[in-house]
C-alpha positions as CSV (number, residue, x, y, z in Angstrom):
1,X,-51.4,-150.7,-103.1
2,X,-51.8,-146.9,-104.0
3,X,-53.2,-146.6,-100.4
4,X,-50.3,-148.4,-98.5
5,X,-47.8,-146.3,-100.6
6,X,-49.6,-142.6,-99.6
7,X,-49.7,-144.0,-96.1
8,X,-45.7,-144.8,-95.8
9,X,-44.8,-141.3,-96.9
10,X,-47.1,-140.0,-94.3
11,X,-45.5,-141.9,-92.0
12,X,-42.0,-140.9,-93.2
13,X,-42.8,-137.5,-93.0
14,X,-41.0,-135.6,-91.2
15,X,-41.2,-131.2,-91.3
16,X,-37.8,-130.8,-89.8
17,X,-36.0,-132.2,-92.5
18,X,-36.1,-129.1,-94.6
19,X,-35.0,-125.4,-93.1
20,X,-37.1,-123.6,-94.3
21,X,-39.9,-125.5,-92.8
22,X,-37.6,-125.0,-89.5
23,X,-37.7,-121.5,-89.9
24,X,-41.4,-121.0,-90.5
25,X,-42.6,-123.0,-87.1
26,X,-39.9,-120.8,-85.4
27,X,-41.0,-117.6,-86.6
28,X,-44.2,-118.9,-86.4
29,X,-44.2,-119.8,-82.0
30,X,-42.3,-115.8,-81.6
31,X,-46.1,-114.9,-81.7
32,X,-47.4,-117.2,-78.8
33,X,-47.8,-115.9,-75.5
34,X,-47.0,-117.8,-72.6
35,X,-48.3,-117.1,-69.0
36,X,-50.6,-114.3,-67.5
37,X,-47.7,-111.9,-67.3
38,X,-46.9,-112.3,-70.8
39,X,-50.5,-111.9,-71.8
40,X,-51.0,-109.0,-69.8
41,X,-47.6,-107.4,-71.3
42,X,-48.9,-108.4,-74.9
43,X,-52.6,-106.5,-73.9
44,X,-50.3,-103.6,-72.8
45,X,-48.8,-103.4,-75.7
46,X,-52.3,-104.0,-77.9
47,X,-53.7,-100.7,-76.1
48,X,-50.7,-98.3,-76.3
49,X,-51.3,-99.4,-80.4
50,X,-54.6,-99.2,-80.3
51,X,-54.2,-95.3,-78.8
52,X,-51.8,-94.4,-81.6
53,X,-54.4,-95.9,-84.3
54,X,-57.1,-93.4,-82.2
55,X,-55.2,-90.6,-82.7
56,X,-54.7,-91.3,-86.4
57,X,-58.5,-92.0,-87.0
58,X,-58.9,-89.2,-84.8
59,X,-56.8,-86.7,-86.6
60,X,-58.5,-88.2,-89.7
61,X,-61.8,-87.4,-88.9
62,X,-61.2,-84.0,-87.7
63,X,-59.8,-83.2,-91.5
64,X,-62.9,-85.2,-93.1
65,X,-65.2,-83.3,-90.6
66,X,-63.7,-79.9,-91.4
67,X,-63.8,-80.5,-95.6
68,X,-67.7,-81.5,-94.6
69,X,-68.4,-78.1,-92.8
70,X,-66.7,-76.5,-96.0
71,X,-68.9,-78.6,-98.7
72,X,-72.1,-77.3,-96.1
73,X,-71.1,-73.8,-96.7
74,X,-70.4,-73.8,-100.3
75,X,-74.0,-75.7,-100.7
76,X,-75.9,-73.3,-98.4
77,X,-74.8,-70.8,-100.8
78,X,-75.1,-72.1,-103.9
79,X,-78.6,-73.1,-102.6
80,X,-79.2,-69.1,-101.7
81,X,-77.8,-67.8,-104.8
82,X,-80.2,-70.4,-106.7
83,X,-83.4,-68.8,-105.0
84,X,-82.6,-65.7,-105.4
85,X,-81.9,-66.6,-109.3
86,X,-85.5,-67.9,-109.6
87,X,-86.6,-64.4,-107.8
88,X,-85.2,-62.0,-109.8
89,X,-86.1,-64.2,-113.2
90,X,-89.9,-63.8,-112.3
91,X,-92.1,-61.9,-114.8
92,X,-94.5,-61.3,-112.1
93,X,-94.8,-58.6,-109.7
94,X,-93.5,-60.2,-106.4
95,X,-95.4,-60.8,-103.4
96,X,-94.3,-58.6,-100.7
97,X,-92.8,-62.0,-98.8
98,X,-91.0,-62.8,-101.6
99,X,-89.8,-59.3,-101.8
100,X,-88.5,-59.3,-98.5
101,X,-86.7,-62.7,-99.2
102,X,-85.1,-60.9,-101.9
103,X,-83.9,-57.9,-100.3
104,X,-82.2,-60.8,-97.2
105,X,-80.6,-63.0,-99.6
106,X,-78.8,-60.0,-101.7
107,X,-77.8,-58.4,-98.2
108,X,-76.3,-62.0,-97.3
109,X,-75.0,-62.7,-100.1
110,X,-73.2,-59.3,-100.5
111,X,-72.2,-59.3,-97.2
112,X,-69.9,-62.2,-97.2
């Protein structure tokens, strides 16, 4: 019985009977394409997007790339000023390589 009564309100169904329902399936075939010149207009319009979104993740990268080169600098540094930290703190006399090192990394550091 359950079964026959499920099965007579499928059969009554009907989706246009509501608006709303209307509306959806209207809005919802403004997306189809029809034809090859519609679908070629619609691919038209995918790649002019597609060039904007490029120039966005382009101009994106460019900032991320430059605040990279930046990070690069301040750790090339902070790596030099480390070594020379740990050459001056020796107790030892320093071996005439690392005395040369010593003399570069001050005039580098100093310099910029």
């Amino acid at each position: 019985m359950f079964f026959l009564s499920s099965f007579t309100w499928e059969m009554n169904f009907n989706p246009f009977t509501e608006p709303s329902n209307f509306v959806e399936l209207l809005s919802s075939q403004q997306n189809v394409i029809f034809g090859v010149k519609a679908a070629k207009k619609g691919s038209n319009e995918r790649l002019s997007k597609k060039t904007v979104d490029d120039g966005k993740e382009l101009a994106q990268f460019e900032t991320m790339w430059s605040l990279k080169k930046q990070d690069l600098v301040v750790k090339e540094r902070l790596s030099k000023t480390k070594l020379l930290d740990s050459l001056i703190a020796k107790k030892d006399p320093l071996a005439d390589y690392e005395e040369a090192l010593k003399k570069k990394l001050i005039h580098e550091l100093m310099s910029n």
